[in-house]
N, C-alpha and C positions, 0 to 999 in steps of 0.2 A: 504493500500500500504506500502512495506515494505521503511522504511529510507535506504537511498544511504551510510550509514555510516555503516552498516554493513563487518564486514573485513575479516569476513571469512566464506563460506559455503561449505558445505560438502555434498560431493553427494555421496549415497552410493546403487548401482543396488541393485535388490531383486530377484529374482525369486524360489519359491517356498523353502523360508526360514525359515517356522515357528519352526522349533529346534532352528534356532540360531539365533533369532532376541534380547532375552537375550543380546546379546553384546552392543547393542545401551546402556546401565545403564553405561556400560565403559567409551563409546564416553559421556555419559553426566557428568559423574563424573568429567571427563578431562575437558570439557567446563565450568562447574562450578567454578573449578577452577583457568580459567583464566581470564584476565582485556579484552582484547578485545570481542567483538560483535559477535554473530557468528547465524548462520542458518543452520539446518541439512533437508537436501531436500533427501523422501526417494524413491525411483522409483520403483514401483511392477511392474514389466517386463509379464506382462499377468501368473502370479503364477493361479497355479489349488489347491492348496492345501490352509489352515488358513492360509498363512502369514497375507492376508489385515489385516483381523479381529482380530488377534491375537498382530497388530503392531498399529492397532489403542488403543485399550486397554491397550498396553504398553504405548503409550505416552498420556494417559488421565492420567496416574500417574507420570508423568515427571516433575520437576520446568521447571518454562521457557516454557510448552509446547507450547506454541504460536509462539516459534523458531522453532517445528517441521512442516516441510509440507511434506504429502503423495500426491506418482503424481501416477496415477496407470491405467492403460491400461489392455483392455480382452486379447488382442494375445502377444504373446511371439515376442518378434522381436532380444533380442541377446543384450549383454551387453553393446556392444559400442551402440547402440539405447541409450537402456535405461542413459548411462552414457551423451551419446550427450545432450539429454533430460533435463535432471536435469541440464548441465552446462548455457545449453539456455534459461532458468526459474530462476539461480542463479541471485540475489543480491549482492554477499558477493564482496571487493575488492580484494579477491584471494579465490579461488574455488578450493579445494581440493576433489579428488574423492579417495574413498579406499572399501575394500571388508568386509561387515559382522563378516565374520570369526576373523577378525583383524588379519591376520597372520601376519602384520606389523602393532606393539602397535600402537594407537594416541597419544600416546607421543612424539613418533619420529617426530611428527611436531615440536617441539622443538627446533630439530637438523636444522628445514627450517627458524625457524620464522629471522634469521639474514640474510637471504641469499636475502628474498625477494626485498629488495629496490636492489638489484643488478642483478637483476638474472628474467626475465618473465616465467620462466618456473622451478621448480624443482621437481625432481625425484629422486625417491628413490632405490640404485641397490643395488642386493644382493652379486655384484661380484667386487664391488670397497673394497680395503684394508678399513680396519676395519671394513667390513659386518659381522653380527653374523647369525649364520645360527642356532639357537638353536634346530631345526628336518629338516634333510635333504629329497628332491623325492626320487623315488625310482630311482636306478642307470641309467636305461631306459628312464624316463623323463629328469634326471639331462642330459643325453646325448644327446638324442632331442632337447632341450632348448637352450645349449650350438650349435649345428647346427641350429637353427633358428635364433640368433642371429647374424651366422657367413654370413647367407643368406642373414639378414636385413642388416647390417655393407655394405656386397658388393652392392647388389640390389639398397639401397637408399644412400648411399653415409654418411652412420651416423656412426660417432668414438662414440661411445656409448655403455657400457658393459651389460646394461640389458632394453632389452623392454617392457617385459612382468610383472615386480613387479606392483602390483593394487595398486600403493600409488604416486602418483601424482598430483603437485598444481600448477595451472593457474593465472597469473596477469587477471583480468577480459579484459583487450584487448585485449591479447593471445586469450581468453577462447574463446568470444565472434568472433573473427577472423577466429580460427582454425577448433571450433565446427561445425562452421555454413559451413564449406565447406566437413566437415567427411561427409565421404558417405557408408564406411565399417561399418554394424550392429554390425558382431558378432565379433570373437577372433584375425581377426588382425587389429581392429582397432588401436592399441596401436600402433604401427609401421605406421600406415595410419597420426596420429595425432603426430606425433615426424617429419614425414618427414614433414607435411606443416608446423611445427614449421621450420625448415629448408630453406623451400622455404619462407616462409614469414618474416625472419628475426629476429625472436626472439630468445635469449639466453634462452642456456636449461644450470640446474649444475644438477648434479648428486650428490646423498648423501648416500654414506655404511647406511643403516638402518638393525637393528635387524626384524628377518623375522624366522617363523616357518611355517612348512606345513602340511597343514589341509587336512587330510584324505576323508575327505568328500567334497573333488573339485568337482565341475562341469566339467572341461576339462576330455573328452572322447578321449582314445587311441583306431586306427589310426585318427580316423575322425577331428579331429578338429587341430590336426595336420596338417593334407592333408589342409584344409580348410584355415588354415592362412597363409602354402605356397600359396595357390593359390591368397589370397590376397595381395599379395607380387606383383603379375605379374601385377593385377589389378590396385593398386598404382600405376605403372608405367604405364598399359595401361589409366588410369584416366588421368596422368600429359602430356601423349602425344596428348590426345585427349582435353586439356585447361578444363579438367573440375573442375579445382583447380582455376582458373582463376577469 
C-alpha cells in the first residue's frame, strides 16, 4: 500500500503510444531531480498496438520503478476515462495529469509548485501573457480552439483563457471530488471538470506555460470538434438534471 505522504502523482492517458513512450526518461529525469515524493500512474486506454509491452520494458529500467504503476484496460473508452481513472487510483497530495508528447515540459511544474498551498486547482494556459508558444496549430485549429473557448466562457459561466492545454494539477480533495462526478469520457471533458471545479467551490489559477505542438495529435478535424460542442450542451443538460449533485 502506497504511504499517504506521497505529494505528487502524475497521471498520464496512453492510447496507442508506442513511438512516444520515450518521453517518460524526461518525466523521470525531472523526478529524480527533485526532494518531494512523487508516483507516475500510466493508463493504457485499450491501445491495439506495443504500447503495454513496450512501456512495461521501459520502466523495468527506470530508478524508482516501484513509483511507476500501469493501469491498463482492453477497450478504448476516451481520454477523460482514462484520465478520470488514474486521478481515482492516485495517492499523491496533488495529482497532476499531462500528455506523453510533453508538449508542455514537466518543468513547468515548477512555475505550480508555489501556487499550490493557495490555489486547489492549477492550470496551465497557453493564452495568458507570458505563454511561449514555441510551434504554433495550424491556422484552422488555432481558430476553432479560440471558438471553443469562447463557447465554454458563455455556456459554463468560466472567465478562463484556455480549457483545453493537457497540463493540469489537482489538491487531492479537488481531484477526488471532481473526478468522481466526470461523466464526459472523451474530448470535452476538460470543460466538464473546470465547471464542477466551479460549482463545487474550489479555486482554479491559471499559469502562461511554454507549450509546442505535436504533429502527431490524436484530435481529429471535424469530429471531435463537433463532439466537445456537443459536450458542452451535455454539461448543462447533466447540471439540470442534478447529476452533479
Amino acid at each position: 500500500m502506497k504511504s499517504k505522504k506521497t505529494f505528487l502523482s502524475i497521471i498520464i492517458p496512453l492510447y496507442n503510444e508506442e513511438r512516444r513512450i520515450a518521453s517518460l526518461l524526461k518525466i523521470s529525469e525531472y523526478l529524480k531531480s527533485q526532494k518531494f515524493t512523487s508516483e507516475v500512474l500510466l493508463v493504457n486506454d485499450g491501445s491495439i498496438d506495443n504500447t503495454f509491452l513496450k512501456l512495461k520494458k521501459l520502466i523495468e529500467n527506470l530508478p524508482n520503478k516501484k513509483n511507476y504503476k500501469i493501469i491498463s484496460y482492453r477497450e478504448n473508452k476516451g481520454k477523460g476515462y482514462a484520465i478520470k481513472k488514474g486521478m481515482l487510483e492516485a495517492m499523491g497530495q496533488y495529482r497532476l495529469f499531462t500528455d506523453i508528447d510533453l508538449s508542455t515540459p514537466i518543468n513547468e511544474f515548477n512555475n505550480f509548485l508555489p501556487l499550490l498551498k493557495d490555489y486547489s486547482i492549477v492550470i496551465g494556459s497557453r493564452k495568458r501573457k507570458g505563454a511561449k508558444l514555441l510551434k504554433h496549430q495550424s491556422e484552422l485549429r488555432e481558430k476553432l480552439g479560440k471558438g471553443f473557448t469562447k463557447l465554454s466562457q458563455l455556456s459554463l459561466g468560466l472567465n478562463l483563457t484556455d480549457f483545453t492545454c493537457g497540463f493540469k494539477c489537482f489538491s487531492s480533495e479537488s481531484a477526488e471530488a471532481i473526478f468522481s462526478r466526470q461523466k464526459i469520457e472523451r474530448w470535452g471533458f476538460d470543460s466538464e471538470i473546470l465547471f464542477l471545479a466551479k460549482k463545487l467551490h474550489f479555486s482554479i489559477k491559471e499559469v502562461p506555460v511554454t507549450w509546442e505542438n505535436d504533429t502527431e495529435t490524436k484530435v481529429r478535424l471535424p469530429q471531435d470538434i463537433i463532439i466537445s460542442l456537443s459536450d458542452l450542451i451535455k454539461i448543462r443538460l447533466n447540471e439540470f438534471k442534478k447529476f452533479y449533485d
